[in-house]
Phi, psi and omega in degrees: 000114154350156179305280183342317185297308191279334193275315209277317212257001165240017172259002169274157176246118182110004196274151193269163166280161214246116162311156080060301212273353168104343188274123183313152171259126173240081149288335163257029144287100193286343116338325187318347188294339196265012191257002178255097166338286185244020111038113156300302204285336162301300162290004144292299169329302203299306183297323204273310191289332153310309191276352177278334173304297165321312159272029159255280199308318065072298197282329188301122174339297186307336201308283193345305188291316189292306185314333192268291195314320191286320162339280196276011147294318198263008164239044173277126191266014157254055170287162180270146194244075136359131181203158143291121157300111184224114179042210191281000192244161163257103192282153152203168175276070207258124181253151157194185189320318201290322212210043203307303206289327162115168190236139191241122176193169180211171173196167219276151187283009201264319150337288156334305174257031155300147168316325171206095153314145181253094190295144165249077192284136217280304181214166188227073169324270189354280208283329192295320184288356162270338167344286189272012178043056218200136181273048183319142174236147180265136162276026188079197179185177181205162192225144179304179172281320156306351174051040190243346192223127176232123166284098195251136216229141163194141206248136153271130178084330187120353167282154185316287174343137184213167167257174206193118173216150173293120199233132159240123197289317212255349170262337194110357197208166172306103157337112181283341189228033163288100143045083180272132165204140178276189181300120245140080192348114182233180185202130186208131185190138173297142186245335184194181146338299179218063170217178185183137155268163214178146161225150175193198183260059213278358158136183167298146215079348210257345207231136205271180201285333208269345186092006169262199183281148157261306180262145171235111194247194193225120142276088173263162186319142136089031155232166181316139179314321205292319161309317168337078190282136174300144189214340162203160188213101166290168169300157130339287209278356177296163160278340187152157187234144187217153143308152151201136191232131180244151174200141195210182164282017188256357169102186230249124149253119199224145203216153166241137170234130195257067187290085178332293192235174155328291184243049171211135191219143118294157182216121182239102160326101162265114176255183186301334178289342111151027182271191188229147142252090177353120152289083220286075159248163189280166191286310163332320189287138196241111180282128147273325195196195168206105154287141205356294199219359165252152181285172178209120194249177138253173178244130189257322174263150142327130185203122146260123180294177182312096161121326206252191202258175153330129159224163198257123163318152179107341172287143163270130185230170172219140169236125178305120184270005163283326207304356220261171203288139183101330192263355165093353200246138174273165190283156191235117188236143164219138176302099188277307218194132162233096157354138186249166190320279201303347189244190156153164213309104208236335205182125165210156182227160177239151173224184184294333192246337176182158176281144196229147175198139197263138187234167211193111181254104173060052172073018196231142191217163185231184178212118157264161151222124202228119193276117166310141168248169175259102169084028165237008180092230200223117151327177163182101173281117178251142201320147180260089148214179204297183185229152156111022188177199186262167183198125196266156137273111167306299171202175183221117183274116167298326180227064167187196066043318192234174204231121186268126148217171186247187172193142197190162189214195155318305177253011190249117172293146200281129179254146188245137176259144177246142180239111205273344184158319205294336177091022199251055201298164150226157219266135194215342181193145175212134161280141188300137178316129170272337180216179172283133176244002178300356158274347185263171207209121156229155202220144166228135165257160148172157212267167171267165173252186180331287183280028055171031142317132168274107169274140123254167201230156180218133162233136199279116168186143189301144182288335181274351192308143172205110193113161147299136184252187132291129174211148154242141181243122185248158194200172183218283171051058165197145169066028146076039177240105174320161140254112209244179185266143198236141144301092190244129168298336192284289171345264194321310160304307188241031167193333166283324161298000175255023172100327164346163142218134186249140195192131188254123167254124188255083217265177217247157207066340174284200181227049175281329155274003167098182189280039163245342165313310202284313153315347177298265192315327189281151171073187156003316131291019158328312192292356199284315176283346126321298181303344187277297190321291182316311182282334149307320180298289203305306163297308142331309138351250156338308148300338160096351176326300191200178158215173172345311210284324183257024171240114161294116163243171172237147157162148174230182210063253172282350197256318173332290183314312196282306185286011164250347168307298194299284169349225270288323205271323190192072139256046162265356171278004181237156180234019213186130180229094171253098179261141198215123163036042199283150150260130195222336232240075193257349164264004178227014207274299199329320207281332217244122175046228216259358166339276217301351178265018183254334147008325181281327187254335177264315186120191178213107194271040163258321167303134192301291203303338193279316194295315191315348168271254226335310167337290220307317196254345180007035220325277184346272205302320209257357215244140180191178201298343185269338185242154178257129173249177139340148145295133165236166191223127170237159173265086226202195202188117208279314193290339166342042175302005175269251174319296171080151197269054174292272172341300175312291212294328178281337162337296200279334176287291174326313173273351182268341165270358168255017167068032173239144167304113202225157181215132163236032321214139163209055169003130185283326194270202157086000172051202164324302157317323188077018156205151199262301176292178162275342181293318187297308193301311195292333195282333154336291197287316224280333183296329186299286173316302169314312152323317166293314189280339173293300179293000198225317203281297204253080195297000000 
């Protein structure tokens, strides 16, 4: 270990030490015991902190009332029911009281945008998992192009890990001699009718440090997996490698995607003789889609192709997928769209007829669409929907005209639009108000931060608001995820019409500025999407907004780390914590779940320089017996195999022996989400407000 290393790492307090093998060790960890997942004495921890939460939040008059109102928003059957454009048809998911685990069904697009389509449901999660006794939860599905087979992914509990079974749409039931994967992080996608490309867990060796496919092999129909041949072999040390295959009328492109890292990729050109060609595109390039015969990237890096001029990151391109490496020919790129300082690229879809993307000027977003010209580049239209608020692709059909797209804002409720070809969307389905907003108000702001970045921020609030309220400030501000402005019904009920203000902050690592926003914060520079959090709580402030005492912050996952960073780095500016399914354990996260693939954005705290930032934020490590922090109530999920409710659970112990104020909840089901249902969801969001409104309402 480095000088630096040794210096960094006995100056945190409590920090564990890095083992023989370069991997932190946790020997000096008096938690490590909570990192055995499904554990008796862990899940004893779990239950007695479940029922001490449960009776403080639980008990409060309001829980009942918040749980029923969230309830019955989120099984309201005038919801808008979201679908995949597939052919003529329109696919969707549907959960509601009725069908908690939910219904896999479709209906025609002509259909779809009647006021109540005559849905054809496909499977009935419900009755399969009581058939089969089994918790199923659903993961999606794909389907052939012949729509005669669909691949259905089901999770027990809710974890990433999925079983991968053959479905025929049209009996109506699982295929017995169909396309099988036991359980696993899999990767799976039809290469024809009957062949698939696939990664799974094929024994030792096979599964990358990250826990995903290493290997991607071609499967045909009706002979043994054991048979299966291999066509690419990723790294150790990669997060994973997959098929990926588009198929449109313009014919079938099949891909290897090699992920080095989170935000680096190789593409590898399959060709039918089932050999690969390295694709000459940057490590930087993020695929979205294939318009007829072109890839369609955004750029995370500056890239001069071969031959061609400069194009700046952050652009949307098309690459001639004949263009690939081995064939003698430089790549053929043409430029659709470049960001300007102020804009970027947030969602693009591909269809048959064109590309669609959604764009965002200072957080405010539009939808272009861009039409191949023939031997003239690409048109570039932009969309007739409303301004002032987000704009969504729902979807786009590879093999037709049309296009869904949405549009919704704080106080708006969200409408979904259809576009039939014309460039003409018209409005097809609007939710209904969940709450009153004739009173509200949003406003964007923005503070400076440390290094003397302009964040911006949008705050939620009554027009009549006078004084400092209670607000919570939420935030995510990592792996390049806007945060744009949302309809949330939960917000709007049970905390801006109770006097509440809500403020989103859009802190450097999302991508609302595209990837030099997100890129500002990574790595070595983390702290910097702290200091932008700090510098909104401060501003507000100032503004006369709230003060300290009535400032909630909230987030989860990557958004967890950031509001227990901060709550460690400066609580005297928060009177409030809801960390949901957090990473906090930042000297250990590689070891915990899916962590080593996260390496890109964080670092690798087996490395001496790496560990030495990280040390600096650490939550786990930084947090200790001498400073009063906020009350915090955290949130996880034992089936959670992404994250894992590892982080929580050592947080929250730690910090209830040093004497903080602590509250802890841990779902059994729900994966990542921290629910599998709307009941779990609703019983989630309702403990939270509640929790909010106790630390914040009555300070």
């Amino acid at each position: 270990m480095t000088v630096v290393g040794v210096v960094a790492a006995t100056a945190a307090a409590g920090a564990e030490s890095v083992g023989k093998s370069g991997h932190p060790d946790a020997s000096d960890d008096p938690y490590v015991w909570l990192e055995d997942i499904h554990g008796a004495k862990p899940i004893e921890w779990v239950k007695a902190q479940n029922a001490k939460s449960m009776s403080v939040l639980q008990a409060d008059p309001d829980y009942q009332k918040d749980y029923d109102a969230i309830l019955k928003v989120m099984d309201a059957t005038d919801r808008i029911p979201y679908g995949d454009l597939d052919h003529q048809f329109v696919f969707n998911f549907w959960q509601d009281a009725m069908h908690p685990k939910g219904i896999w069904r479709r209906t025609t697009t002509a259909d779809y945008a009647r006021a109540t389509p005559a849905w054809d449901t496909l499977l009935d999660v419900d009755k399969l998992a009581a058939d089969e006794h089994e918790n199923w939860v659903w993961k999606g599905a794909e389907c052939s192009v012949s729509l005669k087979r669909c691949l259905v992914n089901l999770s027990r509990g809710g974890g990433d890990a999925v079983v991968v079974r053959e479905f025929d749409p049209a009996a109506k039931s699982f295929l017995k001699d169909g396309f099988t994967l036991t359980e696993a992080k899999s990767s799976i996608t039809y290469l024809d009718e009957d062949t698939v490309l696939f990664g799974t867990d094929f024994g030792a060796g096979s599964m990358t440090t990250s826990g995903y496919p290493r290997l991607v092999k071609l499967w045909k129909r009706g002979t043994p997996m054991t048979e299966a041949r291999t066509v690419h072999e990723g790294k150790d040390s990669d997060v994973a490698s997959a098929g990926v295959v588009f198929r449109n009328p313009a014919g079938t492109v099949a891909l290897v995607q090699r992920a080095v890292s989170f935000f680096t990729t190789e593409y590898y050109a399959l060709a039918p003789d089932g050999t690969t060609h390295l694709m000459p595109v940057p490590l930087g390039a993020d695929l979205k889609g294939a318009q007829g015969g072109d890839l369609i990237f955004t750029l995370r890096e500056d890239w001069t192709p071969p031959g061609g001029a400069p194009i700046a990151k952050g652009s949307l391109i098309a690459y001639r997928a004949a263009a690939t490496a081995g064939k003698g020919a430089g790549p053929a790129v043409s430029v659709l769209f470049t960001p300007d300082a102020h804009s970027s690229i947030d969602e693009v879809a591909t269809g048959r007829d064109a590309v669609y993307a959604s764009l965002y000027h200072d957080v405010t977003g539009s939808v272009h669409v861009f039409r191949p010209r023939r031997g003239q580049g690409w048109s570039d239209t932009s969309v007739p929907l409303p301004a002032g608020g987000s704009t969504h692709i729902v979807a786009a059909n590879a093999w037709g005209p049309e296009a869904y797209f949405r549009f919704e804002s704080f106080t708006t409720p969200t409408t979904l639009y259809a576009d039939s070809g014309d460039g003409r969307p018209q409005a097809i389905k609007s939710l209904p108000p969940r709450f009153d907003a004739s009173n509200l108000t949003t406003e964007q702001f923005f503070a400076v931060s440390r290094d003397g970045t302009r964040i911006p921020y949008f705050v939620t609030r009554a027009r009549n608001l006078s004084g400092p309220a209670p607000a919570v400030l939420y935030g995510y501000g990592g792996f390049e995820i806007s945060m744009t402005p949302s309809y949330s019904a939960n917000f709007g009920m049970l905390w801006l019409t109770r006097g509440g203000v809500f403020v989103v902050a859009n802190i450097r690592g999302g991508g609302e500025y595209g990837p030099a926003w997100h890129q500002a914060a990574l790595l070595q520079n983390r702290q910097k999407a702290y200091d932008d959090f700090q510098a909104v709580a401060q501003d507000i402030v100032k503004r006369g907004i709230t003060t300290p005492r009535q400032l909630g912050i909230m987030g989860g996952s990557n958004g967890g780390l950031l509001v227990s960073a901060n709550m460690v780095e400066r609580p005297e500016l928060f009177g409030a914590v809801v960390c949901q399914v957090p990473l906090i354990d930042m000297i250990r996260y590689t070891q915990i779940g899916a962590g080593a693939s996260w390496e890109a954005e964080y670092g690798d705290p087996a490395k001496p320089a790496d560990r030495a930032w990280i040390l600096k934020y650490s939550p786990y490590q930084n947090v200790n017996d001498k400073t009063r922090y906020p009350p915090v109530f955290f949130v996880t999920a034992t089936s959670d195999d992404r994250v894992t409710p590892v982080h929580a659970r050592k947080m929250a112990a730690r910090m209830e022996a040093q004497g903080h104020e602590v509250l802890f909840y841990e779902n059994t089901d729900g994966g990542h989400a921290a629910a599998a249902d709307h009941k779990q969801a609703a019983e989630m969001w309702a403990l939270s407000f509640v929790y909010l409104k106790q630390k914040l309402f009555h300070p």
